[in-house]
PDB file of N, CA, C and O in Angstrom:
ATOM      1  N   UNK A   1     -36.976 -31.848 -23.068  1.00  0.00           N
ATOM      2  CA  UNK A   1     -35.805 -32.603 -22.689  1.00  0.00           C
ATOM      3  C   UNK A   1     -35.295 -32.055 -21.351  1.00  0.00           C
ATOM      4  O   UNK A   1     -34.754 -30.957 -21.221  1.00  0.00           O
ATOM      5  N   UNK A   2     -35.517 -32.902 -20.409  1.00  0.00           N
ATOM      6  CA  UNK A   2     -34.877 -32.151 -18.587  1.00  0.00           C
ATOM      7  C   UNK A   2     -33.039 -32.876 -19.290  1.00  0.00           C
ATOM      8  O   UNK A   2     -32.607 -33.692 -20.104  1.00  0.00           O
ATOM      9  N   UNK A   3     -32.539 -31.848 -18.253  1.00  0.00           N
ATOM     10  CA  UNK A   3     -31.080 -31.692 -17.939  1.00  0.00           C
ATOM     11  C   UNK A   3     -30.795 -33.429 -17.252  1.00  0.00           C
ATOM     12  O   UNK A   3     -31.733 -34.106 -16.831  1.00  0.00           O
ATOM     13  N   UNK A   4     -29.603 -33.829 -17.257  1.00  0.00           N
ATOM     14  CA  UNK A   4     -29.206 -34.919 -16.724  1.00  0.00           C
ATOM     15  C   UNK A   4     -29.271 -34.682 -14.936  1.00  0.00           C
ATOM     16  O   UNK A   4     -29.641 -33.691 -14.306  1.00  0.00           O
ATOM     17  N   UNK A   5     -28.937 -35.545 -14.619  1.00  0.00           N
ATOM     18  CA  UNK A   5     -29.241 -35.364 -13.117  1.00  0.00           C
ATOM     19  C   UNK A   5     -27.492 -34.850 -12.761  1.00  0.00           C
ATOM     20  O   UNK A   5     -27.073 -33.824 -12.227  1.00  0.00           O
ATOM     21  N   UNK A   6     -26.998 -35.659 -13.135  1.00  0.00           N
ATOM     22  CA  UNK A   6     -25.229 -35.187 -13.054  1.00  0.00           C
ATOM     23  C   UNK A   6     -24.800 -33.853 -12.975  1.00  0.00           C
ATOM     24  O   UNK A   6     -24.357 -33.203 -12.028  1.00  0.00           O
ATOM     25  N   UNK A   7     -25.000 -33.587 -14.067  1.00  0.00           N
ATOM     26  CA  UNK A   7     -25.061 -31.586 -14.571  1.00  0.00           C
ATOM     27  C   UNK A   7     -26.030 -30.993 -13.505  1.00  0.00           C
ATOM     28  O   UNK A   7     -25.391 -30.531 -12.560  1.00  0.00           O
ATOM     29  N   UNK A   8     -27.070 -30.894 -13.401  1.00  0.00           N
ATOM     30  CA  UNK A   8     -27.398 -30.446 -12.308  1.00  0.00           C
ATOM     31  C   UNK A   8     -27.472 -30.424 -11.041  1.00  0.00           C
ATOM     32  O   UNK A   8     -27.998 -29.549 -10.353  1.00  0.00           O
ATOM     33  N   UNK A   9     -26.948 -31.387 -10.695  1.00  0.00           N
ATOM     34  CA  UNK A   9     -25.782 -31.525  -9.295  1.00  0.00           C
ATOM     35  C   UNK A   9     -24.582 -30.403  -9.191  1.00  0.00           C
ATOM     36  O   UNK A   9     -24.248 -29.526  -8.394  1.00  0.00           O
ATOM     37  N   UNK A  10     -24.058 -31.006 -10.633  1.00  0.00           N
ATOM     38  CA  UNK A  10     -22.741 -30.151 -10.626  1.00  0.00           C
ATOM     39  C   UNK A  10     -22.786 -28.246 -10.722  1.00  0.00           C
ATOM     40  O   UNK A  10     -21.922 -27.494 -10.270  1.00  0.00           O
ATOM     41  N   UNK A  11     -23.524 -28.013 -11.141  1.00  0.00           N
ATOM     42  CA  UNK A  11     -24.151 -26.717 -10.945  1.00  0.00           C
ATOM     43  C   UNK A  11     -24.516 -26.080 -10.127  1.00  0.00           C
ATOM     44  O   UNK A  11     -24.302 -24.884  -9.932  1.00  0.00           O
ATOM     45  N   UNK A  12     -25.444 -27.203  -9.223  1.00  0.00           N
ATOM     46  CA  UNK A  12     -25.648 -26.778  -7.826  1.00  0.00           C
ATOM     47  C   UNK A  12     -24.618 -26.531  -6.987  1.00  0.00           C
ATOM     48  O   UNK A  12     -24.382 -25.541  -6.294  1.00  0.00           O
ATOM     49  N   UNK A  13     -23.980 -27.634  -7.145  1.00  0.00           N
ATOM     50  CA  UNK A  13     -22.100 -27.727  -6.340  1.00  0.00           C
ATOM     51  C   UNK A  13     -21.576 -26.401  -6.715  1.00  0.00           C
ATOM     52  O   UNK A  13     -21.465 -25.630  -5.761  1.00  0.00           O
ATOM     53  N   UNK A  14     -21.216 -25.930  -7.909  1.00  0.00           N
ATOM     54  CA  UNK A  14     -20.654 -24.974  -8.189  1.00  0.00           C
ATOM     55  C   UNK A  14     -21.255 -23.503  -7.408  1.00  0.00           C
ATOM     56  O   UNK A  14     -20.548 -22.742  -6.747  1.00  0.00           O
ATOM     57  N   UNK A  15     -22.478 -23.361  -7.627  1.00  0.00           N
ATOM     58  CA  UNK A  15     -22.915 -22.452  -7.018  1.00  0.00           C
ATOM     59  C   UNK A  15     -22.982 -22.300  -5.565  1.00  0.00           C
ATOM     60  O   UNK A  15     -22.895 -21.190  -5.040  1.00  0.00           O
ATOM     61  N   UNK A  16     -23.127 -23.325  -4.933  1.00  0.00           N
ATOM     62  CA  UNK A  16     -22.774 -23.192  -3.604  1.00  0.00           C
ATOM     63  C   UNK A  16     -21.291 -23.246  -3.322  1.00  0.00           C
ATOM     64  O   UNK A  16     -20.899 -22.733  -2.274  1.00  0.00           O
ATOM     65  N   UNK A  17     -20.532 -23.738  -4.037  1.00  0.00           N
ATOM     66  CA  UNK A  17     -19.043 -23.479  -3.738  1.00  0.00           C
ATOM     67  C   UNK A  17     -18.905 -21.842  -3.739  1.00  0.00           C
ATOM     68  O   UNK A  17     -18.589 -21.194  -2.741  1.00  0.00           O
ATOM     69  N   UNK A  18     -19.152 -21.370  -4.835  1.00  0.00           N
ATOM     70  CA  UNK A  18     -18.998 -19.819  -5.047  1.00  0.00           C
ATOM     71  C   UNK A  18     -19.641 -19.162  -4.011  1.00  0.00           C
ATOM     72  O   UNK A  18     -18.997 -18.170  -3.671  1.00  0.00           O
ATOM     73  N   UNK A  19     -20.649 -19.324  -3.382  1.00  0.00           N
ATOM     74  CA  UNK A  19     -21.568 -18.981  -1.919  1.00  0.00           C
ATOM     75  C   UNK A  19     -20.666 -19.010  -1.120  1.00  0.00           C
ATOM     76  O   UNK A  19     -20.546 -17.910  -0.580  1.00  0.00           O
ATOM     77  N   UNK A  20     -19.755 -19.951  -0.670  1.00  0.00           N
ATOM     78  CA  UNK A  20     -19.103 -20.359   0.495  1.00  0.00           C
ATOM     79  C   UNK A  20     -18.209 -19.646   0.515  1.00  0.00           C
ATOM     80  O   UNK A  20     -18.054 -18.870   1.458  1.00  0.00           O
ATOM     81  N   UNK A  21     -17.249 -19.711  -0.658  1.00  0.00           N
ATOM     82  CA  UNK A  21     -15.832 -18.681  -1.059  1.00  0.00           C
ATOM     83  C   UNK A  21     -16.554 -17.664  -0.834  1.00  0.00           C
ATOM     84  O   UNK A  21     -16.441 -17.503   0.381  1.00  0.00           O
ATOM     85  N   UNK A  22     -17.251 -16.842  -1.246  1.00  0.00           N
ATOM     86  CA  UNK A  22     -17.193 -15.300  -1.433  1.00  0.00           C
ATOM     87  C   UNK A  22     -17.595 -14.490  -0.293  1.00  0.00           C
ATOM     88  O   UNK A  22     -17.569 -13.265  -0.180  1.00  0.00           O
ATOM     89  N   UNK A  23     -17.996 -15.444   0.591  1.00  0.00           N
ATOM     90  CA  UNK A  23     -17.671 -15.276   2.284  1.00  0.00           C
ATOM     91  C   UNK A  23     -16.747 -14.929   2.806  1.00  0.00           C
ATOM     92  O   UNK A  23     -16.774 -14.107   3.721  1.00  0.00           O
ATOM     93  N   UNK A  24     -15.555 -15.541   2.293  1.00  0.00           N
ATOM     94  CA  UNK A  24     -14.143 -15.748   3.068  1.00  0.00           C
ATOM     95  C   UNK A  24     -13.429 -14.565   1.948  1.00  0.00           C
ATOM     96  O   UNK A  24     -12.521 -14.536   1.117  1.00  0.00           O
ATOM     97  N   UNK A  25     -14.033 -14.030   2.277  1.00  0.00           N
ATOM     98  CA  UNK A  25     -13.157 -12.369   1.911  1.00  0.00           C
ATOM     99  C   UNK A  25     -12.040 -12.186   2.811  1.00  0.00           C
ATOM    100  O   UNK A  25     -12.324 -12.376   3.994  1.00  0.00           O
ATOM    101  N   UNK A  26     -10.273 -11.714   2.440  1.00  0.00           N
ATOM    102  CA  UNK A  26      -9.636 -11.442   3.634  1.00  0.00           C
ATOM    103  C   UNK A  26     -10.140 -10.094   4.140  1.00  0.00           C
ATOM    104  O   UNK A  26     -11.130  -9.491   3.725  1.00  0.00           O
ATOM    105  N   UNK A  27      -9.217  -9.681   5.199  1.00  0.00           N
ATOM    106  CA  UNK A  27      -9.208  -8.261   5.919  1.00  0.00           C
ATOM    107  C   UNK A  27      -7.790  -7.735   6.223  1.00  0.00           C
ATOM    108  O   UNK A  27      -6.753  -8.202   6.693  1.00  0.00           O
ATOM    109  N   UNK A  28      -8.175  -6.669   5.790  1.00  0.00           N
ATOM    110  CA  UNK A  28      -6.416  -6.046   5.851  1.00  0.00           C
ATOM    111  C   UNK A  28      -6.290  -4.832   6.623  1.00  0.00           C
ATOM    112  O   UNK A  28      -6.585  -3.736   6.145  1.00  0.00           O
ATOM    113  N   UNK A  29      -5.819  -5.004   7.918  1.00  0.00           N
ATOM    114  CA  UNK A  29      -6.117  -3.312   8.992  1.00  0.00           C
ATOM    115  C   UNK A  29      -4.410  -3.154   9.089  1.00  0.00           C
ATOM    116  O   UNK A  29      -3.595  -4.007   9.442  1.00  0.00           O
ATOM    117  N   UNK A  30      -4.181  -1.766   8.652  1.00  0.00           N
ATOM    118  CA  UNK A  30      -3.207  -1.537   9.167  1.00  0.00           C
ATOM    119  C   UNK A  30      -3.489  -0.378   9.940  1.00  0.00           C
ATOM    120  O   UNK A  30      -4.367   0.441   9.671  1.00  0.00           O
ATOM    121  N   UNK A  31      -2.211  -0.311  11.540  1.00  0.00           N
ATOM    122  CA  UNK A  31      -1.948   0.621  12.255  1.00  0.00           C
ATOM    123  C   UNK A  31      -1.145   1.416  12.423  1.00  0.00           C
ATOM    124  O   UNK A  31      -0.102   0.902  12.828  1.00  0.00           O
ATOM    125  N   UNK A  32      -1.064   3.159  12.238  1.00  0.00           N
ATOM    126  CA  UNK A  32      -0.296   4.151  11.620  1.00  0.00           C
ATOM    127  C   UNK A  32      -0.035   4.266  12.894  1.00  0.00           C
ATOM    128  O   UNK A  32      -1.080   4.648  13.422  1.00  0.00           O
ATOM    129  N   UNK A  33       0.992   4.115  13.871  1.00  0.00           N
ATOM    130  CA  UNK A  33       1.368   4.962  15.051  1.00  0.00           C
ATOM    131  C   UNK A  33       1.791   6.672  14.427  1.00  0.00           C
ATOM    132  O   UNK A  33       2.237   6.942  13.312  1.00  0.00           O
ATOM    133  N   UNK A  34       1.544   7.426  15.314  1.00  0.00           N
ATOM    134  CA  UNK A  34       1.467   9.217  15.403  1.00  0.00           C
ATOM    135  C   UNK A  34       3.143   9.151  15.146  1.00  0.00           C
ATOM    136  O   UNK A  34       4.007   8.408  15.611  1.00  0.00           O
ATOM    137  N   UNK A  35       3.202  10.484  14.013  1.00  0.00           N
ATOM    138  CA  UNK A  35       4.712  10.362  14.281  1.00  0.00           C
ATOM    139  C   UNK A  35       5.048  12.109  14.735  1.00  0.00           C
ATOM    140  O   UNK A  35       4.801  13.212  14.249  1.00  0.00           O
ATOM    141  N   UNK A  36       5.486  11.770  15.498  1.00  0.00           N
ATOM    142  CA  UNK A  36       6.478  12.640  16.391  1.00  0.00           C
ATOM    143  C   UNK A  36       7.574  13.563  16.034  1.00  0.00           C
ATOM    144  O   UNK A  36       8.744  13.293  16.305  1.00  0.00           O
ATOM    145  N   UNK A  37       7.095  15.017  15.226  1.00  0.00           N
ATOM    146  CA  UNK A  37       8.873  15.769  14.990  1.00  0.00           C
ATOM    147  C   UNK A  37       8.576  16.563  16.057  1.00  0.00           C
ATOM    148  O   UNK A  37       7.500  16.757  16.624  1.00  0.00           O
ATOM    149  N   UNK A  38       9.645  16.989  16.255  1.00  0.00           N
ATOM    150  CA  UNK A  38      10.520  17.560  17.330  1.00  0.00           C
ATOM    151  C   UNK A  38      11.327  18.774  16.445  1.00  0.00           C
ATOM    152  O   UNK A  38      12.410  18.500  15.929  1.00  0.00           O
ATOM    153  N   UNK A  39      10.862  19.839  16.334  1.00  0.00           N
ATOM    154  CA  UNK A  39      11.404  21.039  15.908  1.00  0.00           C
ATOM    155  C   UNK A  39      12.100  22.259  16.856  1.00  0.00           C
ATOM    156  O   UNK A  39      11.305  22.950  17.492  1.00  0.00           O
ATOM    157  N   UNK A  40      13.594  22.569  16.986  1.00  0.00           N
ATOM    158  CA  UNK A  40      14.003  23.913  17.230  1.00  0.00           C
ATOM    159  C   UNK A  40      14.156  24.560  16.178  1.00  0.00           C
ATOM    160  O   UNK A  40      14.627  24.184  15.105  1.00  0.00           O
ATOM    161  N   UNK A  41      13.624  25.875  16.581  1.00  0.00           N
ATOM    162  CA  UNK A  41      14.352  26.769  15.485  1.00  0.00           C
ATOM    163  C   UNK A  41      14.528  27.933  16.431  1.00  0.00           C
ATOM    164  O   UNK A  41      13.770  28.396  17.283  1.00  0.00           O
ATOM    165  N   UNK A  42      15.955  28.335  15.971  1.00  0.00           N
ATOM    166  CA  UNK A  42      16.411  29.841  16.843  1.00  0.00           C
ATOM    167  C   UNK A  42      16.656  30.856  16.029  1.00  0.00           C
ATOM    168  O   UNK A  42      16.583  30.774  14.803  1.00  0.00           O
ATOM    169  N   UNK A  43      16.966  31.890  16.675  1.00  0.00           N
ATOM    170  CA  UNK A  43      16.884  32.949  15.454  1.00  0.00           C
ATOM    171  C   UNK A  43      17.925  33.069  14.554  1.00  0.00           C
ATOM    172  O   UNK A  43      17.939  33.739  13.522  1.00  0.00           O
ATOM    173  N   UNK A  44      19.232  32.022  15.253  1.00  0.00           N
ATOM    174  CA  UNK A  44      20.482  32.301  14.083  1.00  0.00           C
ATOM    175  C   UNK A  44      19.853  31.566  12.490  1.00  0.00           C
ATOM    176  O   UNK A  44      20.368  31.863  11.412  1.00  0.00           O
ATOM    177  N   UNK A  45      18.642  30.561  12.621  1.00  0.00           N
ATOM    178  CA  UNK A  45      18.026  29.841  11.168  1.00  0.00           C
ATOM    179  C   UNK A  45      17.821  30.829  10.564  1.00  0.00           C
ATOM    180  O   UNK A  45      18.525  31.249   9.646  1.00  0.00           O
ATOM    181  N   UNK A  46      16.217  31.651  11.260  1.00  0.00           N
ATOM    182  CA  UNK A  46      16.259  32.851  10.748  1.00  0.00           C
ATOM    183  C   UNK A  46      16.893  34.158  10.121  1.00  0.00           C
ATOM    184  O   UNK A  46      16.591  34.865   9.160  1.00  0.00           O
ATOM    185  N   UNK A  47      18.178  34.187  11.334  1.00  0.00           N
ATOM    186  CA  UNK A  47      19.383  34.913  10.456  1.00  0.00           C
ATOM    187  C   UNK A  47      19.534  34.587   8.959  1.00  0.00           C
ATOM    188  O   UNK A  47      19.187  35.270   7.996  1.00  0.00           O
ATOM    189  N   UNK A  48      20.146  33.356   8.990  1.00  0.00           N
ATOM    190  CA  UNK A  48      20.593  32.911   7.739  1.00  0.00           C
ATOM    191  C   UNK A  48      19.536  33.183   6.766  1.00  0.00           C
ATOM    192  O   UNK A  48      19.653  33.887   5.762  1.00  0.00           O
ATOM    193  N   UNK A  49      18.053  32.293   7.325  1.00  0.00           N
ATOM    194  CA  UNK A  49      17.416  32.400   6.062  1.00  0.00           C
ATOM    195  C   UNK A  49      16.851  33.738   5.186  1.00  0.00           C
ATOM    196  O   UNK A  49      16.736  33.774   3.960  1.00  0.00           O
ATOM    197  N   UNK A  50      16.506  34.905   6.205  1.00  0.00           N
ATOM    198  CA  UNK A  50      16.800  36.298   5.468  1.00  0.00           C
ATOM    199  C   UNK A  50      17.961  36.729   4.943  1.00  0.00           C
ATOM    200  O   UNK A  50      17.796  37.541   4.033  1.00  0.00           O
ATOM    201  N   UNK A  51      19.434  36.387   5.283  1.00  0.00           N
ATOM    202  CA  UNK A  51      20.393  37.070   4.531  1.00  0.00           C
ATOM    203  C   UNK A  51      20.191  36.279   3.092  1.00  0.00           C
ATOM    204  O   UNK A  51      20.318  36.761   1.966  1.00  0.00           O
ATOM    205  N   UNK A  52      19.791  34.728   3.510  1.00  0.00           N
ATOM    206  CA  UNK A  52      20.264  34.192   2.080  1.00  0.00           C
ATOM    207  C   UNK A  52      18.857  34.523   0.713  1.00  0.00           C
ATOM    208  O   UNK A  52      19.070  34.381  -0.491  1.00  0.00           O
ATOM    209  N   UNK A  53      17.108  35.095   1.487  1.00  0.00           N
ATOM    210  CA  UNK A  53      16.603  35.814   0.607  1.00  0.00           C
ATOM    211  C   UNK A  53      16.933  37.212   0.430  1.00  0.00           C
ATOM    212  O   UNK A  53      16.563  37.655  -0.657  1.00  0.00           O
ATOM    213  N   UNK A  54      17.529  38.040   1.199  1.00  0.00           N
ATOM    214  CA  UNK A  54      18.061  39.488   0.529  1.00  0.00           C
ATOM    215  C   UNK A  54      19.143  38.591  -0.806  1.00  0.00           C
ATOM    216  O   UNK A  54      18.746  38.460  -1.964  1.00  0.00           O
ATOM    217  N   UNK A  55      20.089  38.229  -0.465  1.00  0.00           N
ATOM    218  CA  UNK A  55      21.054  37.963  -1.470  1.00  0.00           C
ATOM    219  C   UNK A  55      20.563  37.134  -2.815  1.00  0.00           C
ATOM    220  O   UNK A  55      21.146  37.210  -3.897  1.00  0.00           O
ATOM    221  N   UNK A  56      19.147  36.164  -2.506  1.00  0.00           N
ATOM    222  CA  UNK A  56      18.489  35.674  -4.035  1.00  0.00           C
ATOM    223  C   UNK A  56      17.944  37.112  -4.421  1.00  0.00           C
ATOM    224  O   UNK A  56      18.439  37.440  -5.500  1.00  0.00           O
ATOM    225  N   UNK A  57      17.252  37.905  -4.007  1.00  0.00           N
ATOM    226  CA  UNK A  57      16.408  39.413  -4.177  1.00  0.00           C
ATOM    227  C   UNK A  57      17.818  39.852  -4.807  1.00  0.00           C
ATOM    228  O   UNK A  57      17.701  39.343  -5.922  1.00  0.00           O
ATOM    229  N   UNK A  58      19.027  40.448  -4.802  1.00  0.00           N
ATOM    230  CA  UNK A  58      19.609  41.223  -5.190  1.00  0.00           C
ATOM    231  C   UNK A  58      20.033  40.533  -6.335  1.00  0.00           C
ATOM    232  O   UNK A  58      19.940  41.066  -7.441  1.00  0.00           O
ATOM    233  N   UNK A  59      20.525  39.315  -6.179  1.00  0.00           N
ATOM    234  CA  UNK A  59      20.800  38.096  -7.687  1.00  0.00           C
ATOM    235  C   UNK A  59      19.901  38.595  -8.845  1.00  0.00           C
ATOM    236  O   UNK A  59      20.313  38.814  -9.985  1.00  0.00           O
ATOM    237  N   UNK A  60      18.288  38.792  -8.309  1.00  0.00           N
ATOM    238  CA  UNK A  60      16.974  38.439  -9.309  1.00  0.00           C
ATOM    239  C   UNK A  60      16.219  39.650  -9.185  1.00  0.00           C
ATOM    240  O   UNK A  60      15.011  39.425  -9.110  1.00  0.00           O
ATOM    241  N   UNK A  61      16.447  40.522  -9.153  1.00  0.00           N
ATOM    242  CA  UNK A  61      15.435  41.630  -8.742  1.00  0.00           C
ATOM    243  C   UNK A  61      14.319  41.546  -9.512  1.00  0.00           C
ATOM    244  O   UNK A  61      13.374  41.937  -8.826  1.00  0.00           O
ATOM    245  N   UNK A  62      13.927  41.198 -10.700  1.00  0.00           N
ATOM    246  CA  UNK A  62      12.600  40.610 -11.073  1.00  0.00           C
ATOM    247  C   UNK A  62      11.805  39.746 -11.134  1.00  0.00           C
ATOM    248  O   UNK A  62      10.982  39.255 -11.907  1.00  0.00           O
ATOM    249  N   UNK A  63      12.423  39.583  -9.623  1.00  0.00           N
ATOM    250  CA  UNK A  63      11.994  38.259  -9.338  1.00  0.00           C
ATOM    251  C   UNK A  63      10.092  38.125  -9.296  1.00  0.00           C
ATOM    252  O   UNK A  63       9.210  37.441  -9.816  1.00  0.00           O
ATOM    253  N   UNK A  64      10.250  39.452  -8.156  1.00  0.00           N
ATOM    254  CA  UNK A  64       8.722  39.456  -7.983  1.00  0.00           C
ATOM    255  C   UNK A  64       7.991  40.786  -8.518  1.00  0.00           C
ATOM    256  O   UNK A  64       6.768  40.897  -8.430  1.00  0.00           O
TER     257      UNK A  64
END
C-alpha cells in the first residue's frame, strides 16, 4: 500500500519548512565597555584602618 500523494507532499513541506527555520537562528552580541575605578587612598585610610584592627584584636584576642 504506497502513502497518498497528499501526505507525502505534506511531509515533504514540513521538512523543508523545518530546514528553512532552523537557519534563521537569532544572534545576540553584547558589548561590555571597560569600566574605569579611580582609587585614592592616603595614609589617614590606613590610619583608621589599623587603629580600628588593633581595637577588633583587643575586643577578640582569640581571634587568631
Amino acid at each position: 500500500m504506497t502513502p497518498p500523494k497528499r501526505l507525502v507532499r505534506t511531509v515533504l513541506l514540513a521538512v523543508g519548512a523545518a530546514v528553512v527555520l532552523s537557519g534563521c537562528t537569532p544572534t545576540i552580541r553584547l558589548q561590555v565597555d571597560p569600566i574605569q575605578i579611580y582609587a585614592k587612598l592616603d595614609a589617614d585610610v590606613r590610619v583608621r584602618l589599623d587603629q580600628e584592627l588593633r581595637d577588633l584584636l583587643a575586643e577578640n584576642p582569640n581571634l587568631f
